[in-house]
Backbone as JSON Lines, residues from 0, in Angstrom:
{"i":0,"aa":"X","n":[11.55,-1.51,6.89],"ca":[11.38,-2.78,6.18],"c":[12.76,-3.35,5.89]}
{"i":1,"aa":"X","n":[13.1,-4.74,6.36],"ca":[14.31,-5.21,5.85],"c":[14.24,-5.8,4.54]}
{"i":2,"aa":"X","n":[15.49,-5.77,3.92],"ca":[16.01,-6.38,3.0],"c":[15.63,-7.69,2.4]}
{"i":3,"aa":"X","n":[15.25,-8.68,1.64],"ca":[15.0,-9.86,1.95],"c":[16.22,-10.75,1.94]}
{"i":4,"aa":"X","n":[16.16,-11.78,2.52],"ca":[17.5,-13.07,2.71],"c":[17.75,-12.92,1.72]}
{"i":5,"aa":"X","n":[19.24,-13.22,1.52],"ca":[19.64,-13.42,-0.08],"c":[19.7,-15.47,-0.05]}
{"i":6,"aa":"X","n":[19.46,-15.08,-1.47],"ca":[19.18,-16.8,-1.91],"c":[20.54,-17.65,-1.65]}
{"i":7,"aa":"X","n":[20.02,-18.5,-1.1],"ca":[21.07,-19.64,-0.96],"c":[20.89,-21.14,-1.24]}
{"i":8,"aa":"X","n":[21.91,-21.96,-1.45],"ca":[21.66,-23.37,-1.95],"c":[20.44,-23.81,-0.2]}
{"i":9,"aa":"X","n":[21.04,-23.26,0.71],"ca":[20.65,-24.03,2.2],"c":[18.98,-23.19,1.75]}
{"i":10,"aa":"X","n":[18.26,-22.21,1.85],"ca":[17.32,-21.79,1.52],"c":[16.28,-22.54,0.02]}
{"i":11,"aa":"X","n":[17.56,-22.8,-0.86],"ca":[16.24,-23.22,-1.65],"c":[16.11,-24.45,-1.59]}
{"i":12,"aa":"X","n":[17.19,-25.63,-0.95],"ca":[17.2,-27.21,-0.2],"c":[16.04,-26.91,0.98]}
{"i":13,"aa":"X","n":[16.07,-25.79,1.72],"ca":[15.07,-25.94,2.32],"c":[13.42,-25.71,1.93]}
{"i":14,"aa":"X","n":[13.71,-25.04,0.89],"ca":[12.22,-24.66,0.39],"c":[11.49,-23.06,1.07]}
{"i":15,"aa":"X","n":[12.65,-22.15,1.63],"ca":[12.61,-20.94,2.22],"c":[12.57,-19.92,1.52]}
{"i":16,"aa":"X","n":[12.96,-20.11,0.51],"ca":[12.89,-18.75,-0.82],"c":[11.23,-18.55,-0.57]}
{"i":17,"aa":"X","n":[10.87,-17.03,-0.1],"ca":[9.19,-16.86,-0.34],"c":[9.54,-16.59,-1.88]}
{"i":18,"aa":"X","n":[7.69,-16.89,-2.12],"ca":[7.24,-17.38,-3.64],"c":[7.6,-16.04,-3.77]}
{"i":19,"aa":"X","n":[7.49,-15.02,-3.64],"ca":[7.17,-13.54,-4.21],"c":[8.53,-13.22,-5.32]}
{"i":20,"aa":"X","n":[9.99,-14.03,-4.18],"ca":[11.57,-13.87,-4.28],"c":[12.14,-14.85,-5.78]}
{"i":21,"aa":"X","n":[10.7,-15.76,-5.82],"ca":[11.71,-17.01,-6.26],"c":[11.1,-16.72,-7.76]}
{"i":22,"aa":"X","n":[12.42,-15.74,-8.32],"ca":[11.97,-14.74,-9.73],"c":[13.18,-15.79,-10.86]}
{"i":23,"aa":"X","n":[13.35,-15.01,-11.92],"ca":[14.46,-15.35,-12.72],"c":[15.77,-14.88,-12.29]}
{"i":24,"aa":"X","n":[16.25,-14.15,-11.76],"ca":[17.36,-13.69,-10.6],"c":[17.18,-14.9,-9.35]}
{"i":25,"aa":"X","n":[16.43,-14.96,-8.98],"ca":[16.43,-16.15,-8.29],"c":[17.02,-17.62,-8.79]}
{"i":26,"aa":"X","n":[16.11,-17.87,-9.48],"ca":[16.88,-19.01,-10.43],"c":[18.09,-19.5,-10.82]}
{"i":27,"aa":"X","n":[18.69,-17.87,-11.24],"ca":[20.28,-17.92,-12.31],"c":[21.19,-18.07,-10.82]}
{"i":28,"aa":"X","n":[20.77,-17.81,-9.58],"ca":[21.79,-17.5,-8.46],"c":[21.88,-18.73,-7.96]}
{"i":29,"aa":"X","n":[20.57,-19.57,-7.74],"ca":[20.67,-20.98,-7.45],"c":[21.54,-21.58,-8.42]}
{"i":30,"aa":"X","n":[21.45,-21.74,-9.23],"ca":[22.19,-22.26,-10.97],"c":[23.66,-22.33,-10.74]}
{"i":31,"aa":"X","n":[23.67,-21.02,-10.83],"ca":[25.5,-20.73,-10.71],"c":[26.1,-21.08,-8.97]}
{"i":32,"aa":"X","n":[25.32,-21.1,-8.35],"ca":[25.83,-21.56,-6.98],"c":[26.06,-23.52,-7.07]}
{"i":33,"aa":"X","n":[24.63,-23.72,-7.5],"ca":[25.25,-25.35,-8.09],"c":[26.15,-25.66,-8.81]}
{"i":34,"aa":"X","n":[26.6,-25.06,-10.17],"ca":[27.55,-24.89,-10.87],"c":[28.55,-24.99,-10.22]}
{"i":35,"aa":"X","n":[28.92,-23.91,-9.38],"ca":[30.14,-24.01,-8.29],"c":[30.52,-25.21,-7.65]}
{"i":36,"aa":"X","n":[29.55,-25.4,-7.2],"ca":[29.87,-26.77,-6.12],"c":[30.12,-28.08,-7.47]}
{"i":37,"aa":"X","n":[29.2,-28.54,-8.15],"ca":[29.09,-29.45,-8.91],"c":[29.42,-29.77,-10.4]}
{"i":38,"aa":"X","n":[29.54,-30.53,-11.28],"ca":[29.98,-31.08,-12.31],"c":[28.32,-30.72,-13.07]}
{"i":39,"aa":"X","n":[28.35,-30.23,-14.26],"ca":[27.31,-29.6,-15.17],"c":[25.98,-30.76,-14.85]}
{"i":40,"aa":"X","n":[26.32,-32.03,-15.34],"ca":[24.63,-33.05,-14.47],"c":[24.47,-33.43,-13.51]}
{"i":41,"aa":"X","n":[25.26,-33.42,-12.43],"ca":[25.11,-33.29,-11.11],"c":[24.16,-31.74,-10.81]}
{"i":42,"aa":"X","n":[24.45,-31.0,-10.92],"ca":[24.06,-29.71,-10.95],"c":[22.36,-29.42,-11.67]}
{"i":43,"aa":"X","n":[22.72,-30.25,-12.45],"ca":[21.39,-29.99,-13.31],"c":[20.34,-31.11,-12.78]}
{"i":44,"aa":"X","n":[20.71,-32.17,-12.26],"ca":[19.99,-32.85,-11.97],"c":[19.16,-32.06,-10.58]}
{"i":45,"aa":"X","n":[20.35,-31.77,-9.34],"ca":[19.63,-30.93,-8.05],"c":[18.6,-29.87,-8.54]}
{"i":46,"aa":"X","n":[19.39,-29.3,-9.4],"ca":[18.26,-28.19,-10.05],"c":[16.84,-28.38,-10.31]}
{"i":47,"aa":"X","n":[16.78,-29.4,-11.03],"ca":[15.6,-30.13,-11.58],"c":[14.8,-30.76,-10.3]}
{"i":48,"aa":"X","n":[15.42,-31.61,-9.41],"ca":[15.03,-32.43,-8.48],"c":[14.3,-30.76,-7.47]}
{"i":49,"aa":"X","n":[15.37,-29.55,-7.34],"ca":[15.21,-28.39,-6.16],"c":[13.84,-27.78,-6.63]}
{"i":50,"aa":"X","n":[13.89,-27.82,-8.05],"ca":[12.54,-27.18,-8.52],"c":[11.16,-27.46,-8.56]}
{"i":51,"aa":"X","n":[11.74,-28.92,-8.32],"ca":[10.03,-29.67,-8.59],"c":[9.97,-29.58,-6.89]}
{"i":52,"aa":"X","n":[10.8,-30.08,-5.65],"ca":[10.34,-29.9,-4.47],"c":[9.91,-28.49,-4.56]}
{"i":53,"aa":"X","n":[10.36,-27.09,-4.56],"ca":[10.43,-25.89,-4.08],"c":[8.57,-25.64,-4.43]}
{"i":54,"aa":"X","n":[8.23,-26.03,-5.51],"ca":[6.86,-25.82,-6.89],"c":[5.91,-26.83,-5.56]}
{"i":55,"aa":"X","n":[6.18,-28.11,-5.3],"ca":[5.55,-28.79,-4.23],"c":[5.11,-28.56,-3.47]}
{"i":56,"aa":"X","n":[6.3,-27.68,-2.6],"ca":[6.05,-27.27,-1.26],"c":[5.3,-25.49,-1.11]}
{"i":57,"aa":"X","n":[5.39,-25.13,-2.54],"ca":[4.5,-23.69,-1.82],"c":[3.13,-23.78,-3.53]}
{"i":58,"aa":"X","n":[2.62,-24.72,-3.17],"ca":[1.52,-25.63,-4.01],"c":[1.41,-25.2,-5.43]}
{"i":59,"aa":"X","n":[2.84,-24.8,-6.07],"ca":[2.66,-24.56,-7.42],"c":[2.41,-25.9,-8.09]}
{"i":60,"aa":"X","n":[1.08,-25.5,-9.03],"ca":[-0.08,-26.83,-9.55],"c":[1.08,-26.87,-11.11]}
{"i":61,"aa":"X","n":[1.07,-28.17,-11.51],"ca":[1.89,-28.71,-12.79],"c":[0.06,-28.63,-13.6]}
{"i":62,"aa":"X","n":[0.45,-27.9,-14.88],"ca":[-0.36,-27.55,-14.91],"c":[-0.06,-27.3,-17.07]}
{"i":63,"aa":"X","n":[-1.25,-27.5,-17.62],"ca":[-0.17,-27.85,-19.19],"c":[0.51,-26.05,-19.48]}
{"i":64,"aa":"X","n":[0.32,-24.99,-19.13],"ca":[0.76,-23.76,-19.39],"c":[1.69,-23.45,-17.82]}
{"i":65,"aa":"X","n":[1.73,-23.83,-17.0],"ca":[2.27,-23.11,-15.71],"c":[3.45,-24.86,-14.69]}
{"i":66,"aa":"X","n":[3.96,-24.2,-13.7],"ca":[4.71,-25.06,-13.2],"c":[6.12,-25.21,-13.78]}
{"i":67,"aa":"X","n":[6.71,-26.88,-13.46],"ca":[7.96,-26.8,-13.82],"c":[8.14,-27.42,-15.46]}
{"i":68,"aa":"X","n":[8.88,-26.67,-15.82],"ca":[9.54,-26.94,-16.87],"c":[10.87,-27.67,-17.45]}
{"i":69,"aa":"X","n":[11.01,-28.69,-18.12],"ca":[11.92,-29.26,-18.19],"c":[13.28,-28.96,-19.34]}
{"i":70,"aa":"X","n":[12.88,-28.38,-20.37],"ca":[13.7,-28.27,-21.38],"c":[13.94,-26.5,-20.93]}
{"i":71,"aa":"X","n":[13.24,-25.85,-20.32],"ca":[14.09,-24.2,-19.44],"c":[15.05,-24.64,-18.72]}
{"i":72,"aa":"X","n":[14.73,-25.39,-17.82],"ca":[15.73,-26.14,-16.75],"c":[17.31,-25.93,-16.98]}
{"i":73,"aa":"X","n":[16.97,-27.01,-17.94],"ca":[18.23,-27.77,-18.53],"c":[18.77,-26.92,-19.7]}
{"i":74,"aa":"X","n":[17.69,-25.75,-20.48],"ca":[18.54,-25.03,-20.84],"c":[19.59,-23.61,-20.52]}
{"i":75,"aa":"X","n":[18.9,-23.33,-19.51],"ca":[19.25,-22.19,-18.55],"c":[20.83,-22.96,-17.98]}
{"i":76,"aa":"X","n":[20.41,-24.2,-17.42],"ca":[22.03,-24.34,-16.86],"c":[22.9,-24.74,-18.37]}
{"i":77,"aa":"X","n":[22.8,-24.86,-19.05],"ca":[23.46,-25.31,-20.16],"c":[24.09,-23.79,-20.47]}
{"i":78,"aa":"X","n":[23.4,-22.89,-20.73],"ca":[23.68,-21.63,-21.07],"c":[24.87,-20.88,-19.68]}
{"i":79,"aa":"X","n":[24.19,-21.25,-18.98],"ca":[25.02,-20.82,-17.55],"c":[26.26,-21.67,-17.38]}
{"i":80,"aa":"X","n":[26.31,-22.41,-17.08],"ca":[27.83,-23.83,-17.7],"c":[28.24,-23.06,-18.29]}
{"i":81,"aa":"X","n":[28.12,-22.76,-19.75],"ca":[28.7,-22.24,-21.2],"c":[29.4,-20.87,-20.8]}
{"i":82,"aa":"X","n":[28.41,-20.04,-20.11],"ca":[29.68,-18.85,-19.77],"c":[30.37,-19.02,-18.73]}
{"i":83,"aa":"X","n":[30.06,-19.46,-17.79],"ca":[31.27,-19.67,-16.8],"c":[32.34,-20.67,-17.37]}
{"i":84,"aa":"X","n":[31.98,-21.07,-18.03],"ca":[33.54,-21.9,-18.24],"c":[34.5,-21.35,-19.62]}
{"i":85,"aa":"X","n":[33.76,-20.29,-20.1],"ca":[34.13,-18.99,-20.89],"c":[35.06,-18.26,-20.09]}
{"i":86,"aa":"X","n":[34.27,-17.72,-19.37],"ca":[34.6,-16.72,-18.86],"c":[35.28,-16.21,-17.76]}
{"i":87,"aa":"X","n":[35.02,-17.54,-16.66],"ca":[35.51,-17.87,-15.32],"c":[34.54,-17.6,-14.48]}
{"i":88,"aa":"X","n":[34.39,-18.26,-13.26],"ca":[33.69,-17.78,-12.09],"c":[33.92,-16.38,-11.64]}
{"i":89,"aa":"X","n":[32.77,-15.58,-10.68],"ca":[33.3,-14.13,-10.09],"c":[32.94,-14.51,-8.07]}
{"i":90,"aa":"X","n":[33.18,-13.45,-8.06],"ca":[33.22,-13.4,-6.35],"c":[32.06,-14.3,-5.96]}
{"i":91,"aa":"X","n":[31.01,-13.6,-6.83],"ca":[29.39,-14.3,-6.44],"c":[28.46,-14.46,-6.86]}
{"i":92,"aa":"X","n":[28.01,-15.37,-7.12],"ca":[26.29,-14.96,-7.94],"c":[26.09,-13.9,-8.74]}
{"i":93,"aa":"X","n":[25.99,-12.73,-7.28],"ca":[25.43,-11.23,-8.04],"c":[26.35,-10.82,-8.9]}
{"i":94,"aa":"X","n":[27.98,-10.91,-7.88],"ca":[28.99,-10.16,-9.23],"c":[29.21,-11.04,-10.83]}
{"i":95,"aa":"X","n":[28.95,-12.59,-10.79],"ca":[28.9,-12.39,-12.07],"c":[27.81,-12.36,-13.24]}
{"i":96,"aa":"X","n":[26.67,-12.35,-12.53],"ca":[25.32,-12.1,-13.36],"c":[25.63,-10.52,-13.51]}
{"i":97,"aa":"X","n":[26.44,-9.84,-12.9],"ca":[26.53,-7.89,-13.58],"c":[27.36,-8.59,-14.4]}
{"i":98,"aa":"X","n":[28.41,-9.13,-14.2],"ca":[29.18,-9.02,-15.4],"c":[29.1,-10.02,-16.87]}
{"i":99,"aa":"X","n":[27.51,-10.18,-16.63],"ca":[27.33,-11.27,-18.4],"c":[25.25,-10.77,-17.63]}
{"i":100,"aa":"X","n":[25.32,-9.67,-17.98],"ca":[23.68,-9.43,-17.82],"c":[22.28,-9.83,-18.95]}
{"i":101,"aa":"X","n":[23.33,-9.78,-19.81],"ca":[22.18,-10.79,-20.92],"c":[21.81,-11.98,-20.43]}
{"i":102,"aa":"X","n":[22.16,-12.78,-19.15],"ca":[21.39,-13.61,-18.68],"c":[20.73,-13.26,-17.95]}
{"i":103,"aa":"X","n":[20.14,-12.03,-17.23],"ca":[19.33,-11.47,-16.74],"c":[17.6,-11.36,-17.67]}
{"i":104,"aa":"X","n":[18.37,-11.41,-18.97],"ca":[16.98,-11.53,-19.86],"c":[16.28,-12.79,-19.69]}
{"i":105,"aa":"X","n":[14.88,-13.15,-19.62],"ca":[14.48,-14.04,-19.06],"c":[14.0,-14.66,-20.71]}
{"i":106,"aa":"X","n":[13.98,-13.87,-21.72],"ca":[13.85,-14.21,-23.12],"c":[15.06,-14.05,-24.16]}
{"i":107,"aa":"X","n":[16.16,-15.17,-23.1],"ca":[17.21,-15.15,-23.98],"c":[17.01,-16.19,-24.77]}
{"i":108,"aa":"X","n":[16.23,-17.28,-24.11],"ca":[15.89,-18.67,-24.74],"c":[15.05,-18.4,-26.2]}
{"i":109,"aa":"X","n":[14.72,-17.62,-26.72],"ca":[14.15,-17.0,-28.05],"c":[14.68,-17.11,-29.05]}
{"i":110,"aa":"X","n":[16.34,-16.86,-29.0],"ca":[17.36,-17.27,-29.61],"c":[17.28,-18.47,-30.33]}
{"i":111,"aa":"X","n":[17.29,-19.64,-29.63],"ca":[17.44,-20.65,-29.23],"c":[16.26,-21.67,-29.79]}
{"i":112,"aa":"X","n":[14.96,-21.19,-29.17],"ca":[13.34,-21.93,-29.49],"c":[12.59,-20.8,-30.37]}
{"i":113,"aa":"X","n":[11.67,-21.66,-30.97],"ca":[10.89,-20.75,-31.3],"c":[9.56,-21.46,-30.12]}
{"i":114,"aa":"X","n":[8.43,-20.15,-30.17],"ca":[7.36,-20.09,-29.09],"c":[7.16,-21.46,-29.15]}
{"i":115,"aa":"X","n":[6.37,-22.09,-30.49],"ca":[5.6,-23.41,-30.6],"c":[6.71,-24.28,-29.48]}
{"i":116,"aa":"X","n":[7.71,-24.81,-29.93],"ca":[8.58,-25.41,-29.88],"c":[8.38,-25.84,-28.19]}
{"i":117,"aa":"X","n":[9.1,-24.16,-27.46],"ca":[9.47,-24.1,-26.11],"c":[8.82,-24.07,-25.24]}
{"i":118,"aa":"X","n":[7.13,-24.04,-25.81],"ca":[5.63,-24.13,-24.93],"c":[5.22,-25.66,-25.11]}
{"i":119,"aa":"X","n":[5.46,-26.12,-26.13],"ca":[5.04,-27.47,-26.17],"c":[5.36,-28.81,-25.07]}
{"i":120,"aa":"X","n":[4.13,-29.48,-24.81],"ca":[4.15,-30.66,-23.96],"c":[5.29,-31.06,-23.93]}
{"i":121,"aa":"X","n":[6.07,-31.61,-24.73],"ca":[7.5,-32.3,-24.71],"c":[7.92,-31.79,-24.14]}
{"i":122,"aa":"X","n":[8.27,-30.16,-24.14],"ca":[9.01,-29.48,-23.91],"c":[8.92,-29.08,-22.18]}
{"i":123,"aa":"X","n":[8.11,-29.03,-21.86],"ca":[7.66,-29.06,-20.37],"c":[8.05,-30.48,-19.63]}
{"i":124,"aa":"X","n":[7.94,-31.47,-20.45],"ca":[7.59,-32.37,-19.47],"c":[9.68,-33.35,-19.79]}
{"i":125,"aa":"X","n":[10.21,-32.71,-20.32],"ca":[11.72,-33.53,-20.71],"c":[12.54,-32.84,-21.72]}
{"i":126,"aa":"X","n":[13.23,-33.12,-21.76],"ca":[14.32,-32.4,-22.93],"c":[13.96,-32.04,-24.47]}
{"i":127,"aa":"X","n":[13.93,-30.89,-25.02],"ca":[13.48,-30.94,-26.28],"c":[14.98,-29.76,-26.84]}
{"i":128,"aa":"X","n":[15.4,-30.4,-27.64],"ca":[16.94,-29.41,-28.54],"c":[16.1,-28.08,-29.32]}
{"i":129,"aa":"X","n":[16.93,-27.17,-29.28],"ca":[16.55,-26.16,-29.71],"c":[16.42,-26.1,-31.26]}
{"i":130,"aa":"X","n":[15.41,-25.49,-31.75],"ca":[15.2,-25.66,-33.29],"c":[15.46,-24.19,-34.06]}
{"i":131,"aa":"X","n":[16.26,-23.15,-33.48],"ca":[16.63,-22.12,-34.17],"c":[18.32,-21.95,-34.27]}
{"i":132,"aa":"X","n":[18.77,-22.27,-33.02],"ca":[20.27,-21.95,-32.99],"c":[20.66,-23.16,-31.93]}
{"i":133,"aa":"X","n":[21.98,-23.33,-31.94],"ca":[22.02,-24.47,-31.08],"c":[22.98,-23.47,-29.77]}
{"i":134,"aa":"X","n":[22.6,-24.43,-28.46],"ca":[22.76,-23.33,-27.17],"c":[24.29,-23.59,-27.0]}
{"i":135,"aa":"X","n":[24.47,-22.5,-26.77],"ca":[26.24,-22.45,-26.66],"c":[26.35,-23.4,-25.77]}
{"i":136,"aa":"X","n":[27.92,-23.96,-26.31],"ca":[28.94,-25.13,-25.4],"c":[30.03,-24.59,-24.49]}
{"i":137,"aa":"X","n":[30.21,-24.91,-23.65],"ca":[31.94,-24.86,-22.79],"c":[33.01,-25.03,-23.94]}
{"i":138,"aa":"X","n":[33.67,-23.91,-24.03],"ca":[35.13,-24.45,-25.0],"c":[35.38,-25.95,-23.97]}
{"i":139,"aa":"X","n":[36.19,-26.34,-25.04],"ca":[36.62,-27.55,-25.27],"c":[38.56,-27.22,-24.11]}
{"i":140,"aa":"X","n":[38.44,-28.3,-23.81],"ca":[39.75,-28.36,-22.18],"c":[41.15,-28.3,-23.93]}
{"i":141,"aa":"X","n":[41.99,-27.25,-23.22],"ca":[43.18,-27.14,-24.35],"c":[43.74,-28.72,-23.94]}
{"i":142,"aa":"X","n":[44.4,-29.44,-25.34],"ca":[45.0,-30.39,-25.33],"c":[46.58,-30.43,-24.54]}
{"i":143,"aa":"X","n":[46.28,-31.36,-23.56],"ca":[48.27,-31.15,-22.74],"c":[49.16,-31.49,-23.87]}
């Protein structure tokens, strides 16, 4: 049995990630690969735009408990932004999700929302701010 493809921006633009692959490791690798290439809403926007095609094309139903989510989206890359620009980029995807694995938790956003909050309609369907802690920022660029 081989290995499966590893995820790529060209794989999930194409809509090739099988459903089985396209996990929360999946997600954070697309994320930080946009990150790379792009400016934090540029990035977040493909994200958003990659997710609703990817959900389209292998007939995940929008649905009021299931489908895409809008305020995960945007908080996942917000959180992801926030340490890489902490911390610095690594070789790759994989090497720097080992080296900051608390984003591997898929209930880091707990922190952050409470259940009501992060299940709610709003919250699915557009941006809703977190009502427990507010989601870490990018330090601020040192003054020249």
């Amino acid at each position: 049995m081989s290995a499966p493809a590893p995820v790529t921006l060209e794989s999930f633009d194409a809509c090739t990630i099988p459903l089985a692959a396209w996990n929360h490791l999946a997600h954070l690798t697309v994320a930080y690969l946009l990150l790379t290439a792009h400016p934090l809403e540029e990035a977040t926007r493909r994200m958003q735009a990659g997710v609703r095609k990817y959900n389209a094309a292998n007939g995940i139903q929008q649905t009021p408990i299931g489908g895409y989510h809008d305020t995960l989206t945007i908080a996942w890359m917000r959180i992801l932004h926030a340490t890489m620009s902490a911390y610095g980029r690594a070789e790759s995807a994989d090497d720097f999700l080992q080296q900051h694995p608390h984003l591997l938790s898929k209930v880091l956003l707990r922190l952050y929302y409470s259940r009501p909050r992060i299940m709610s309609h709003d919250a699915r369907h557009g941006w809703v701010e977190p009502d427990l802690a507010p989601l870490p920022r990018a330090p601020a660029a040192p003054t020249p």
